[in-house]
PyMOL Python script that loads the backbone (N, CA, C, O; Angstrom):
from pymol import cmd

cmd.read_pdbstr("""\
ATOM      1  N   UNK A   1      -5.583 -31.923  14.253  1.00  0.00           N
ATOM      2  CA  UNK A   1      -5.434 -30.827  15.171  1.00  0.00           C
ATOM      3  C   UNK A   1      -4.774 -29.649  14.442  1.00  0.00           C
ATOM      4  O   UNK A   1      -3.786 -29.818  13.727  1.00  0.00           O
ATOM      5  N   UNK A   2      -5.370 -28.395  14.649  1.00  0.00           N
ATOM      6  CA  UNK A   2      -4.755 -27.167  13.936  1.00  0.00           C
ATOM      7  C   UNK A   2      -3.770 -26.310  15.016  1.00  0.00           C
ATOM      8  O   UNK A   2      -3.848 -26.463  16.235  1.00  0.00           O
ATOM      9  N   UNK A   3      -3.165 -25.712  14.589  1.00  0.00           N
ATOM     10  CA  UNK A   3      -2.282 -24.974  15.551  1.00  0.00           C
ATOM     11  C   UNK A   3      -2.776 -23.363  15.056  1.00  0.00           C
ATOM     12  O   UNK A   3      -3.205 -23.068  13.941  1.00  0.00           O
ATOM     13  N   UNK A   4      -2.606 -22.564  16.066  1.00  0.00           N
ATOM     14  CA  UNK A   4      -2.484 -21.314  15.476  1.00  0.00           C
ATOM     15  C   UNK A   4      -1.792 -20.750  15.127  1.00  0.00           C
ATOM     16  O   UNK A   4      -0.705 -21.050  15.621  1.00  0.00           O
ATOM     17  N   UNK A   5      -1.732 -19.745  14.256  1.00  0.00           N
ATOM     18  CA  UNK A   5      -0.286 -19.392  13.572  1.00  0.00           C
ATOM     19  C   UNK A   5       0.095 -18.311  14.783  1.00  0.00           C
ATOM     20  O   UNK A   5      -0.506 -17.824  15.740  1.00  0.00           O
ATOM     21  N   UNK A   6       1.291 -18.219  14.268  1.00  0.00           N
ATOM     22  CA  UNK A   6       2.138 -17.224  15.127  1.00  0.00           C
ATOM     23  C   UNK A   6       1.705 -15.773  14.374  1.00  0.00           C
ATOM     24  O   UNK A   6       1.179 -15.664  13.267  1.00  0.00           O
ATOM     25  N   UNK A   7       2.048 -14.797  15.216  1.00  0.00           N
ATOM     26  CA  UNK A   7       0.947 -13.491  14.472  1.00  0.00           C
ATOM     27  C   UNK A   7       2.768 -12.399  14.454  1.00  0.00           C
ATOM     28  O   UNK A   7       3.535 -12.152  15.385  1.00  0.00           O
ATOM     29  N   UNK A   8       2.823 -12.092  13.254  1.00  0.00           N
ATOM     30  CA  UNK A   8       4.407 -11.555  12.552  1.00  0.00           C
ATOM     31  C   UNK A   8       4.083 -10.298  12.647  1.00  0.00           C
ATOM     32  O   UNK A   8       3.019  -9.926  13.141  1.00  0.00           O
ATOM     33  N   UNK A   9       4.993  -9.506  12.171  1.00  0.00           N
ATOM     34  CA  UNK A   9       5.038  -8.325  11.496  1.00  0.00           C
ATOM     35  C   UNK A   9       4.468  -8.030  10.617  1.00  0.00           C
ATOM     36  O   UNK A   9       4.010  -6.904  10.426  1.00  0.00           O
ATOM     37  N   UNK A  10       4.352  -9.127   9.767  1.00  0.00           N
ATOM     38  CA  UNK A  10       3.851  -9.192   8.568  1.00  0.00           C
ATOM     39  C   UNK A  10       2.117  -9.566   8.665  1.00  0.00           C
ATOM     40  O   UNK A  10       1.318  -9.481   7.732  1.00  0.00           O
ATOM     41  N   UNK A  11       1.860  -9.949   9.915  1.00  0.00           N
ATOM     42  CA  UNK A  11       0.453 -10.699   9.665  1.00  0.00           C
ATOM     43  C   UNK A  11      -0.157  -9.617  10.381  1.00  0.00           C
ATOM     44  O   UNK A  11      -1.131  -9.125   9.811  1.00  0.00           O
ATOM     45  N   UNK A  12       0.258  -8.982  11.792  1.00  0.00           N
ATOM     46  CA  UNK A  12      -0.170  -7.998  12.310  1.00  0.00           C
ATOM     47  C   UNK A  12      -1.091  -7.128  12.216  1.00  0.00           C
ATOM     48  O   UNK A  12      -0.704  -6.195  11.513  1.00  0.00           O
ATOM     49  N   UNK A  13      -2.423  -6.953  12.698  1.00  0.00           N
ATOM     50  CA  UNK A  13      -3.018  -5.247  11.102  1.00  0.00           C
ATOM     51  C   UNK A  13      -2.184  -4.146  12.478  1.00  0.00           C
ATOM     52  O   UNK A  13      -1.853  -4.062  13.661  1.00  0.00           O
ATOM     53  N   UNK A  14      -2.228  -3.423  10.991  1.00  0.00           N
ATOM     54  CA  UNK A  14      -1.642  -2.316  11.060  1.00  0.00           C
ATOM     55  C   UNK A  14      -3.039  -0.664  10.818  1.00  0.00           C
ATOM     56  O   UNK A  14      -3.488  -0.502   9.684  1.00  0.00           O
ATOM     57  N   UNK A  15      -3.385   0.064  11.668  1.00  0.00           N
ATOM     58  CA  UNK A  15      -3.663   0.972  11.355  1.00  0.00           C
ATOM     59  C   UNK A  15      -2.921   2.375  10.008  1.00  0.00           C
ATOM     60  O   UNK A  15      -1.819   2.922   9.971  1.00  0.00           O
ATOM     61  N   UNK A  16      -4.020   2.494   9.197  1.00  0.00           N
ATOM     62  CA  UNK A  16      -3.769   3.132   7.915  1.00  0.00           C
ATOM     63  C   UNK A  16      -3.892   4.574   8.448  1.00  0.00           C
ATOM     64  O   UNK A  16      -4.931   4.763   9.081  1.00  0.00           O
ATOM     65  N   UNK A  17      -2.962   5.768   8.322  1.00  0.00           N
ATOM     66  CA  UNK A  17      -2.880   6.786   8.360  1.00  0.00           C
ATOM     67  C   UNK A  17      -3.967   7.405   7.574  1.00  0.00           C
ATOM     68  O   UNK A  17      -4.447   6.755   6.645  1.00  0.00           O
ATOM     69  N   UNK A  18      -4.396   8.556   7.835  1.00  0.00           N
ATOM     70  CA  UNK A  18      -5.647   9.178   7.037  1.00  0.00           C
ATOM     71  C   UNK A  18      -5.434   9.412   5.954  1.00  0.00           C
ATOM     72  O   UNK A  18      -6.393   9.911   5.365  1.00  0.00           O
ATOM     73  N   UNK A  19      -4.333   9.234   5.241  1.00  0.00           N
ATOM     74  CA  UNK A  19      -3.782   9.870   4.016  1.00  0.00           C
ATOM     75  C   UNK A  19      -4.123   8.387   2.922  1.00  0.00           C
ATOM     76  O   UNK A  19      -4.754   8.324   1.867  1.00  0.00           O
ATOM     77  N   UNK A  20      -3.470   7.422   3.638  1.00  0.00           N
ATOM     78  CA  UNK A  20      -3.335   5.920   3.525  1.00  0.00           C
ATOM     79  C   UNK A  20      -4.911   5.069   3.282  1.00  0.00           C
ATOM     80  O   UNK A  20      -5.199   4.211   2.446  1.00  0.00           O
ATOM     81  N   UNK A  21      -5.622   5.597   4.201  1.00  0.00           N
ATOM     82  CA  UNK A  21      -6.901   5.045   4.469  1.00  0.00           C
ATOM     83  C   UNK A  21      -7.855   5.388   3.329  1.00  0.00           C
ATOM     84  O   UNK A  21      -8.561   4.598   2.703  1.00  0.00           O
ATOM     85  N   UNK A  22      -7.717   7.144   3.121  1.00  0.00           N
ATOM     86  CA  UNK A  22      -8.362   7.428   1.639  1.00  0.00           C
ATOM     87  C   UNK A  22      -8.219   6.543   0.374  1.00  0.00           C
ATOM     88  O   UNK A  22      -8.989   6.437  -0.581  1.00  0.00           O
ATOM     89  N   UNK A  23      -7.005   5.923   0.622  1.00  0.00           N
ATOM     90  CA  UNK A  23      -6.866   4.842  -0.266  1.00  0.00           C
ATOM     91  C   UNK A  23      -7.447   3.229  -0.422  1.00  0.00           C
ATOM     92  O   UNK A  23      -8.079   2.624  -1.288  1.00  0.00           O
ATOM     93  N   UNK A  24      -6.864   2.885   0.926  1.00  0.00           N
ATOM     94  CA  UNK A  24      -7.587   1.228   0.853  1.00  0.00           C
ATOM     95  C   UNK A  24      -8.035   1.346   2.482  1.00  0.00           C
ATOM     96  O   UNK A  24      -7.823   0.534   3.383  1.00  0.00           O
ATOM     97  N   UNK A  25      -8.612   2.427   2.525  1.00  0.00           N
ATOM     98  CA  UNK A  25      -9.900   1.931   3.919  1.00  0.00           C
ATOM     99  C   UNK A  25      -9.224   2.459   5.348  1.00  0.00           C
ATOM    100  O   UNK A  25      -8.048   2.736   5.587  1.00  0.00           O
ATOM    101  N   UNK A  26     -10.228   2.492   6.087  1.00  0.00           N
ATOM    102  CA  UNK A  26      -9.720   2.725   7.299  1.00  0.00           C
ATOM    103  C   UNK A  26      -9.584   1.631   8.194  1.00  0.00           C
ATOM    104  O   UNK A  26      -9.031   1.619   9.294  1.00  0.00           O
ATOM    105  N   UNK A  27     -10.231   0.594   7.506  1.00  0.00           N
ATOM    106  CA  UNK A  27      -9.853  -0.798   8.776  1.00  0.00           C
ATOM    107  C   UNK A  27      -8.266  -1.171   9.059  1.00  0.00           C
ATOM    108  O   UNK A  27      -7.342  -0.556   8.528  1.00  0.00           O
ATOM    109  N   UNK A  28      -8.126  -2.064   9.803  1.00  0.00           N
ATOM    110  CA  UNK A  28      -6.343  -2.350  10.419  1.00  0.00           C
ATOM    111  C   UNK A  28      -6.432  -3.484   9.905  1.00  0.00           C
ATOM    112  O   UNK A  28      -7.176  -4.442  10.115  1.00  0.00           O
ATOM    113  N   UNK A  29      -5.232  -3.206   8.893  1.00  0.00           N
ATOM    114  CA  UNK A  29      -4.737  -4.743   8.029  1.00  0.00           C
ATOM    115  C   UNK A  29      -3.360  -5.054   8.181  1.00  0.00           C
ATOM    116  O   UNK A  29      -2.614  -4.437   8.941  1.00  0.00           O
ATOM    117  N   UNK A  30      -2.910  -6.312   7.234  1.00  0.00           N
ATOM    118  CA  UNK A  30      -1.438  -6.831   7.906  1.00  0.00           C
ATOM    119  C   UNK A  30      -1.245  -6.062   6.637  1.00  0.00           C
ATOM    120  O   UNK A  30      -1.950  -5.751   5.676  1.00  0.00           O
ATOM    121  N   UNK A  31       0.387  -5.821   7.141  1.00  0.00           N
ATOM    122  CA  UNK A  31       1.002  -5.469   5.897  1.00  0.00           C
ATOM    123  C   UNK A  31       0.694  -5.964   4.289  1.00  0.00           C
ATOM    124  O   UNK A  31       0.368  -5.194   3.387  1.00  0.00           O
ATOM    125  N   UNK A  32       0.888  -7.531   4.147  1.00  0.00           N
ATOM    126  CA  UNK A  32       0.772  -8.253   3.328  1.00  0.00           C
ATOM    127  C   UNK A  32      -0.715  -7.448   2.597  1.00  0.00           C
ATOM    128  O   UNK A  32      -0.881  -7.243   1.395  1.00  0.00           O
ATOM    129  N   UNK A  33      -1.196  -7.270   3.161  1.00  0.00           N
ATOM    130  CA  UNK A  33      -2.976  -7.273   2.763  1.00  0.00           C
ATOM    131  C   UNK A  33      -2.800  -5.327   1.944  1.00  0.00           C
ATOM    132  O   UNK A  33      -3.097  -4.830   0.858  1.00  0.00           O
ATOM    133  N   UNK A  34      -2.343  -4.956   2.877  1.00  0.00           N
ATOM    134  CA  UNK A  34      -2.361  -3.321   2.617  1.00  0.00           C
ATOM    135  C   UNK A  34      -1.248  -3.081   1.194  1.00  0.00           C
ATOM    136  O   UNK A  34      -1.222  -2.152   0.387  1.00  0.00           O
ATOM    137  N   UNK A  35      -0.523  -4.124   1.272  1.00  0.00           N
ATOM    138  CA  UNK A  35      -0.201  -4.155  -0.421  1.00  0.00           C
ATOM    139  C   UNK A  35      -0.867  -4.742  -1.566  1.00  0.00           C
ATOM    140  O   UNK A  35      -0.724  -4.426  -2.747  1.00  0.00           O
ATOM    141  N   UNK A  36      -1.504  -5.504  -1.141  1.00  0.00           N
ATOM    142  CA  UNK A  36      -2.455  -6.092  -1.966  1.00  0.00           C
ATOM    143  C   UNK A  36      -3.416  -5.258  -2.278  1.00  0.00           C
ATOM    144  O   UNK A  36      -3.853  -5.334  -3.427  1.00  0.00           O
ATOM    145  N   UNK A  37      -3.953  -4.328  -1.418  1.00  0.00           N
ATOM    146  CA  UNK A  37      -4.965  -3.550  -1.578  1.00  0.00           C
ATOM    147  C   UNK A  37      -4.382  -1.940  -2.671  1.00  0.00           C
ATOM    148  O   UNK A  37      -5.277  -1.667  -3.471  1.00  0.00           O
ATOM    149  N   UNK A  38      -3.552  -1.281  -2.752  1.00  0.00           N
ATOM    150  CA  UNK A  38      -2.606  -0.626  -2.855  1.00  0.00           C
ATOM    151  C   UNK A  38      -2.567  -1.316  -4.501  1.00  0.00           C
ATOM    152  O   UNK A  38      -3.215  -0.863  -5.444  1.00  0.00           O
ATOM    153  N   UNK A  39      -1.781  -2.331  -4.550  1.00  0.00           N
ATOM    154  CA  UNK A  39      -2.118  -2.826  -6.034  1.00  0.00           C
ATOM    155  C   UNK A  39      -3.088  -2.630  -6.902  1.00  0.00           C
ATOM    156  O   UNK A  39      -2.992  -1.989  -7.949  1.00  0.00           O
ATOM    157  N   UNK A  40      -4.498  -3.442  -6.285  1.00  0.00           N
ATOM    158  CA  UNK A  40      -5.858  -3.095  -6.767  1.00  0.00           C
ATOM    159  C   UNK A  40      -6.058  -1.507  -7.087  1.00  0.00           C
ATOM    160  O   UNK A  40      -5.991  -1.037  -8.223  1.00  0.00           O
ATOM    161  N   UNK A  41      -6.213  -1.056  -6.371  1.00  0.00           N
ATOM    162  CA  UNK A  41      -5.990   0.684  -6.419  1.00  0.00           C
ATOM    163  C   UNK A  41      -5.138   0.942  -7.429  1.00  0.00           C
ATOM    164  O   UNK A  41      -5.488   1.776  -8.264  1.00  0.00           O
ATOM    165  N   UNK A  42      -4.103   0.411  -7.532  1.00  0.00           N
ATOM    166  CA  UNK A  42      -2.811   1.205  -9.315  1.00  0.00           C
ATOM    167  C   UNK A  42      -3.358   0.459 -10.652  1.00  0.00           C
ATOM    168  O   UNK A  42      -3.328   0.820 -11.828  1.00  0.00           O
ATOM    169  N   UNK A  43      -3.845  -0.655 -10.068  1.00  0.00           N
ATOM    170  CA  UNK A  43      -4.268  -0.941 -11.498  1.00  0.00           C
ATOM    171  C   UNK A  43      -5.676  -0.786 -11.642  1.00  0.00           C
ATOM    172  O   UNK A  43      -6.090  -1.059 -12.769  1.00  0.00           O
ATOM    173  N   UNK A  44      -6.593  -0.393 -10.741  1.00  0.00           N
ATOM    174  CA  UNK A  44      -7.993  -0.334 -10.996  1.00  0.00           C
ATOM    175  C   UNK A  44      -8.075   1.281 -11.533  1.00  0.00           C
ATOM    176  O   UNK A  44      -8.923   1.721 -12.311  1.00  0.00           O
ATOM    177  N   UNK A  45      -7.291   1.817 -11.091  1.00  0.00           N
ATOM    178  CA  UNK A  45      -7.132   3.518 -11.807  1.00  0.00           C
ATOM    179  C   UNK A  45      -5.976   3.405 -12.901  1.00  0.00           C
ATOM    180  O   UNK A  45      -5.616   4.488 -13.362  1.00  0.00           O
ATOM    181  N   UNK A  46      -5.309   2.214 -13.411  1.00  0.00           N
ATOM    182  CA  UNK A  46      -4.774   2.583 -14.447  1.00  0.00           C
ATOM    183  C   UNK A  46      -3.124   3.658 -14.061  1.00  0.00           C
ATOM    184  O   UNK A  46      -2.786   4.546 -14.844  1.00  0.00           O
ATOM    185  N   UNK A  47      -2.429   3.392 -12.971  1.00  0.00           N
ATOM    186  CA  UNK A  47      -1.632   4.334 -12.753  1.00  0.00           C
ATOM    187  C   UNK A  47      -0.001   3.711 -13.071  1.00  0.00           C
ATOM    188  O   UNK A  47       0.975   4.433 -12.870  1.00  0.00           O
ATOM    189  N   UNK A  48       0.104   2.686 -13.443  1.00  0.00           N
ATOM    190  CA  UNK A  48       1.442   2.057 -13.726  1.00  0.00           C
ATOM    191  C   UNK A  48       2.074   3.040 -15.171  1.00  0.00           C
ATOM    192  O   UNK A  48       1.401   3.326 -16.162  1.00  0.00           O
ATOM    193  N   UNK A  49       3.371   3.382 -14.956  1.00  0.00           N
ATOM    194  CA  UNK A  49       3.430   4.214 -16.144  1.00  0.00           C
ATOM    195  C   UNK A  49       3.973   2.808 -17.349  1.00  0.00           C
ATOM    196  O   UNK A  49       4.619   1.772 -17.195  1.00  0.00           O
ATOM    197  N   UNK A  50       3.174   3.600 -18.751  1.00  0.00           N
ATOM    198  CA  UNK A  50       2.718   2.727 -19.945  1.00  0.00           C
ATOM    199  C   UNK A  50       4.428   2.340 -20.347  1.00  0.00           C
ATOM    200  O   UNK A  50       4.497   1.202 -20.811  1.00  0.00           O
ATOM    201  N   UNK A  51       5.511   2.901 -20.281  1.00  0.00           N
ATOM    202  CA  UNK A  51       6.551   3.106 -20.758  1.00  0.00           C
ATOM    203  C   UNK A  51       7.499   2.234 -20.207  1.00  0.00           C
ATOM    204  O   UNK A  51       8.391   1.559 -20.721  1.00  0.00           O
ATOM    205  N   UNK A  52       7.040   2.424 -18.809  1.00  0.00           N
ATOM    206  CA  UNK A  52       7.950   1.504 -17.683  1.00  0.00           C
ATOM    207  C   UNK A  52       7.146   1.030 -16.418  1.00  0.00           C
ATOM    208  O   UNK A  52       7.142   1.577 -15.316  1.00  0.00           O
ATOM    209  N   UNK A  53       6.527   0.001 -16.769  1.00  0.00           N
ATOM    210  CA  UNK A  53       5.463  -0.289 -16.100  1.00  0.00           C
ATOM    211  C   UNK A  53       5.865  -0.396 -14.311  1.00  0.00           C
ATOM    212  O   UNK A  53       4.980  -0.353 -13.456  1.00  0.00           O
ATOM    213  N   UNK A  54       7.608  -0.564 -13.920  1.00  0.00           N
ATOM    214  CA  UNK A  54       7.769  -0.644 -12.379  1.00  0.00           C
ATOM    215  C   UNK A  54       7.805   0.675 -11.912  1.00  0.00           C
ATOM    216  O   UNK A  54       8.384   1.174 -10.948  1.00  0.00           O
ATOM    217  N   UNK A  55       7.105   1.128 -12.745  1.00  0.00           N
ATOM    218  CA  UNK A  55       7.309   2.827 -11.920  1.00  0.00           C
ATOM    219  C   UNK A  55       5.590   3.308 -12.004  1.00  0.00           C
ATOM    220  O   UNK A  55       4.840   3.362 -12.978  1.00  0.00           O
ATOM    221  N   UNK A  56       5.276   3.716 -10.087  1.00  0.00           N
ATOM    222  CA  UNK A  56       3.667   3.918 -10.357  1.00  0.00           C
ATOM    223  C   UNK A  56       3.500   5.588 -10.265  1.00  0.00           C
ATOM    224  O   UNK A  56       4.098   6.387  -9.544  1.00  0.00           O
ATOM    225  N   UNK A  57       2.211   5.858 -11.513  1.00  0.00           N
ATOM    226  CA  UNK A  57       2.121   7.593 -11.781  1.00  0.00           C
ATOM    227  C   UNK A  57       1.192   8.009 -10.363  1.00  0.00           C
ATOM    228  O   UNK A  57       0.048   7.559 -10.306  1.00  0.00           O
ATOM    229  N   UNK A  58       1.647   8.779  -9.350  1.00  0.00           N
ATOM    230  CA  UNK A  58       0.753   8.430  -8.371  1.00  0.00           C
ATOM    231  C   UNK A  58      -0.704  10.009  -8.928  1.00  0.00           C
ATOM    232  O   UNK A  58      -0.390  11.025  -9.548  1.00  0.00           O
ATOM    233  N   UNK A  59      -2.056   9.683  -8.467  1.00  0.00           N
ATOM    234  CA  UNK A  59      -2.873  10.642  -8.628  1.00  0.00           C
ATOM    235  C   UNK A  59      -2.785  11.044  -7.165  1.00  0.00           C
ATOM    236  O   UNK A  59      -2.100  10.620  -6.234  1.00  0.00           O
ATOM    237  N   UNK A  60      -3.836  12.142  -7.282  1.00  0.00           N
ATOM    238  CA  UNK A  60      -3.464  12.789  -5.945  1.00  0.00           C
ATOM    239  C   UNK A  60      -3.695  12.376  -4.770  1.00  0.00           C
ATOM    240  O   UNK A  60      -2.994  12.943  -3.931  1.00  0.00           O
ATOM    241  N   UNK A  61      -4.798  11.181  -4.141  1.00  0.00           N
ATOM    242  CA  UNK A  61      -4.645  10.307  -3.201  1.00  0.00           C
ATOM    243  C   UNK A  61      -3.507   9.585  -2.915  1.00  0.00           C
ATOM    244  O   UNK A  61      -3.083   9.274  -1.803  1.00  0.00           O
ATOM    245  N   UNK A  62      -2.893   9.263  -4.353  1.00  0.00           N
ATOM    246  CA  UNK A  62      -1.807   8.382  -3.761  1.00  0.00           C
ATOM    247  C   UNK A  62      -0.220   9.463  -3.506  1.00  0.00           C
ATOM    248  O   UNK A  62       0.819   9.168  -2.916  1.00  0.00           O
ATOM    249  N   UNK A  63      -0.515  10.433  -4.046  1.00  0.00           N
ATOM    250  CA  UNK A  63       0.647  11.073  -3.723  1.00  0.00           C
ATOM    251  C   UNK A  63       0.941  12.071  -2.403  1.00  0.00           C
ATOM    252  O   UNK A  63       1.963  12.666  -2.063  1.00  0.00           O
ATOM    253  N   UNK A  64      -0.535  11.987  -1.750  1.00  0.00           N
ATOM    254  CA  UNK A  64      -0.221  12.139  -0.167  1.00  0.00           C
ATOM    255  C   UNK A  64       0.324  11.082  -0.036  1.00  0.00           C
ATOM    256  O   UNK A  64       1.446  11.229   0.449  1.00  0.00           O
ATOM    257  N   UNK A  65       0.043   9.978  -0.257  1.00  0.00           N
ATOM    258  CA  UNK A  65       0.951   8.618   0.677  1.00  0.00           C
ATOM    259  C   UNK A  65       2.548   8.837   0.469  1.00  0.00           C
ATOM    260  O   UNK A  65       3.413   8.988   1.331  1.00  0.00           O
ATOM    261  N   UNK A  66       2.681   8.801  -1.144  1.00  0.00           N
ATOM    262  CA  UNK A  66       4.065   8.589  -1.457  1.00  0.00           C
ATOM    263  C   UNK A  66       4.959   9.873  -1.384  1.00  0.00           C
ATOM    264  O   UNK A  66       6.176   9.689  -1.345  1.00  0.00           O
ATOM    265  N   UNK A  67       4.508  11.074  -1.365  1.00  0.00           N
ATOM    266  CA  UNK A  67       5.368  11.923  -1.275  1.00  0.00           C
ATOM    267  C   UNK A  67       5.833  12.624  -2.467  1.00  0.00           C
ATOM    268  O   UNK A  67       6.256  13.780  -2.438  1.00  0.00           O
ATOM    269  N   UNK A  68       5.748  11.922  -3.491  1.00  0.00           N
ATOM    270  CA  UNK A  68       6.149  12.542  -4.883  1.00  0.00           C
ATOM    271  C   UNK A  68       5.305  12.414  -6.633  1.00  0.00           C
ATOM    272  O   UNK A  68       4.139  12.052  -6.477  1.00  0.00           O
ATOM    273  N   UNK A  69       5.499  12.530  -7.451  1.00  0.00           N
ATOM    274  CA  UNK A  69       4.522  12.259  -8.472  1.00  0.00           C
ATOM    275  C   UNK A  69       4.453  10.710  -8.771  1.00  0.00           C
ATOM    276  O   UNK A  69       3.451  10.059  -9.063  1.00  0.00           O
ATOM    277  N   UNK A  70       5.579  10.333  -8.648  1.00  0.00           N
ATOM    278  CA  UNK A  70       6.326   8.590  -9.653  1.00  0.00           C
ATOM    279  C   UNK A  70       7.073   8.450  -8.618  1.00  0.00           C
ATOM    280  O   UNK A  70       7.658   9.327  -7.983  1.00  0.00           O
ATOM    281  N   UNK A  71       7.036   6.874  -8.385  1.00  0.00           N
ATOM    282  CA  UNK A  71       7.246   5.584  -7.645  1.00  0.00           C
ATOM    283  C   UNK A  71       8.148   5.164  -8.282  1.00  0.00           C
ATOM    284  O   UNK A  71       8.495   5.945  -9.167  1.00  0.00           O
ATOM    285  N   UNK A  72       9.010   3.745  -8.201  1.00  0.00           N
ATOM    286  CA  UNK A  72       8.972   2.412  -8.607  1.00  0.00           C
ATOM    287  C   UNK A  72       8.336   1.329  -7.180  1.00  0.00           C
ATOM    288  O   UNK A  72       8.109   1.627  -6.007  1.00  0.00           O
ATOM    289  N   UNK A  73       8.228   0.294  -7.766  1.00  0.00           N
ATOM    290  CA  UNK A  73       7.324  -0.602  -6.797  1.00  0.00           C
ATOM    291  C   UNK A  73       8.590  -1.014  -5.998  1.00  0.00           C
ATOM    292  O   UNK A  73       8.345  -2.038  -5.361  1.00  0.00           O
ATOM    293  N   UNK A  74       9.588  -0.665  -5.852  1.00  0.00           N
ATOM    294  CA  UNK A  74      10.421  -1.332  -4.683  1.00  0.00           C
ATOM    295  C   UNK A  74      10.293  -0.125  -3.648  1.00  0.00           C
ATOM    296  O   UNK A  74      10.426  -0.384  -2.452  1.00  0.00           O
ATOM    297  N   UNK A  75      10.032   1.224  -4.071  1.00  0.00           N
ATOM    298  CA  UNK A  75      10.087   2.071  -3.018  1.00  0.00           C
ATOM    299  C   UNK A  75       8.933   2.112  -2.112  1.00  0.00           C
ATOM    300  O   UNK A  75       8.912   2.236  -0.887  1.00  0.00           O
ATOM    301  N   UNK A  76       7.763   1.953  -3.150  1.00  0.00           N
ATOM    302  CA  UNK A  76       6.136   1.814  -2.274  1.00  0.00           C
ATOM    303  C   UNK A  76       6.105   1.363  -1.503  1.00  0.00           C
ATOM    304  O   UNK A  76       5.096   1.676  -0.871  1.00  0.00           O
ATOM    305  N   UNK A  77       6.938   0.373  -0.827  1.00  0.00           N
ATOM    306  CA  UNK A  77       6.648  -0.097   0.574  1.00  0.00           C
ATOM    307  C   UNK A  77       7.629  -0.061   1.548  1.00  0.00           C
ATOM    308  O   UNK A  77       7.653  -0.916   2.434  1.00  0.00           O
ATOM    309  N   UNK A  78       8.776   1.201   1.457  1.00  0.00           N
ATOM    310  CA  UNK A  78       8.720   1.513   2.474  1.00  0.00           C
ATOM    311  C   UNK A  78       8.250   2.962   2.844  1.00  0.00           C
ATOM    312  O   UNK A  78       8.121   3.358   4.002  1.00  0.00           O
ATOM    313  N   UNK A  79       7.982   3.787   1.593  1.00  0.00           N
ATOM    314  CA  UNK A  79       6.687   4.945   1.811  1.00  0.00           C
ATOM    315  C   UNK A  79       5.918   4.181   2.534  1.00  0.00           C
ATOM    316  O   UNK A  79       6.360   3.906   3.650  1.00  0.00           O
ATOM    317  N   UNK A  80       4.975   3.783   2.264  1.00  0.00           N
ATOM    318  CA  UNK A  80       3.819   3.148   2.397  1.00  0.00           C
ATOM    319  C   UNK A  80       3.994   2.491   4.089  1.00  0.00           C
ATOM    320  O   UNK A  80       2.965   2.401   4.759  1.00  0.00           O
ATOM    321  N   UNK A  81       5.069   2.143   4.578  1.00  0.00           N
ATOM    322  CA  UNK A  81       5.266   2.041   5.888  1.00  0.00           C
ATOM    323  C   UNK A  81       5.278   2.820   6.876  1.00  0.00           C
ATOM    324  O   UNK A  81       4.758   2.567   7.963  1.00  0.00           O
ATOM    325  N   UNK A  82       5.828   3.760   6.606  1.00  0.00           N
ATOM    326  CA  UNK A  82       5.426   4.948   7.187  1.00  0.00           C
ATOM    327  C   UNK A  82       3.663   5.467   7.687  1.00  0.00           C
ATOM    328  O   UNK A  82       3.206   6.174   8.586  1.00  0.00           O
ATOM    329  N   UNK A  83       3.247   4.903   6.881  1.00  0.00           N
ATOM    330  CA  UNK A  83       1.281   5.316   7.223  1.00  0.00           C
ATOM    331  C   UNK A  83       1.130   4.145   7.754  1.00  0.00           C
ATOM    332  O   UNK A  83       0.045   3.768   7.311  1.00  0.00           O
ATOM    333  N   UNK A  84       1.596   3.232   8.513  1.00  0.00           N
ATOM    334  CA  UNK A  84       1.127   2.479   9.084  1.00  0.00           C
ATOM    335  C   UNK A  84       1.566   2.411  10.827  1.00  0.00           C
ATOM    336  O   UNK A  84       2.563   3.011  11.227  1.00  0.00           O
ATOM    337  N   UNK A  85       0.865   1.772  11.570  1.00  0.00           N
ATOM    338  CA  UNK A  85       1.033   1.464  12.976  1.00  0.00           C
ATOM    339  C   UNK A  85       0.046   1.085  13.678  1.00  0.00           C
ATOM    340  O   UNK A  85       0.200   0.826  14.872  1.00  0.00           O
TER     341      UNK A  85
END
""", "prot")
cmd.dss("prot")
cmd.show_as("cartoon", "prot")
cmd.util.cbc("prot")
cmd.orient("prot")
């Protein structure tokens, strides 16, 4: 017998802001997923800086999301929260 999971914060989808969506889509994902996707995107464009790889170079899609040129990956998600609901 399976149970269903309980549906979190974390599992939730979340609608992607238009800024957000240019990035990884306009469908409603859980958090978990919309970082995963977000990843693919920094490293499929190559945007981790070469020097200090926890810091992401954002191009100009991603810097509507984030707000500024350079990241580190602890801040991306709570930018990145913000485009969601």
């Amino acid at each position: 017998m399976t149970t269903a999971r309980k549906q979190t914060a974390f599992t939730r989808p979340l609608t992607p802001s238009t800024e957000l969506a240019a990035v990884i889509g306009s469908a409603p994902q859980p958090r978990t997923e919309v970082v995963r996707l977000l990843w693919e995107y920094i490293k499929t464009n190559n945007l981790q800086n070469p020097t200090n790889r926890r810091n992401i170079l954002c191009d100009a899609k991603l810097q509507a999301v984030m707000g500024k040129p350079e990241v580190t990956m602890f801040e991306m998600s709570g930018l990145v929260g913000k485009h969601l609901s």
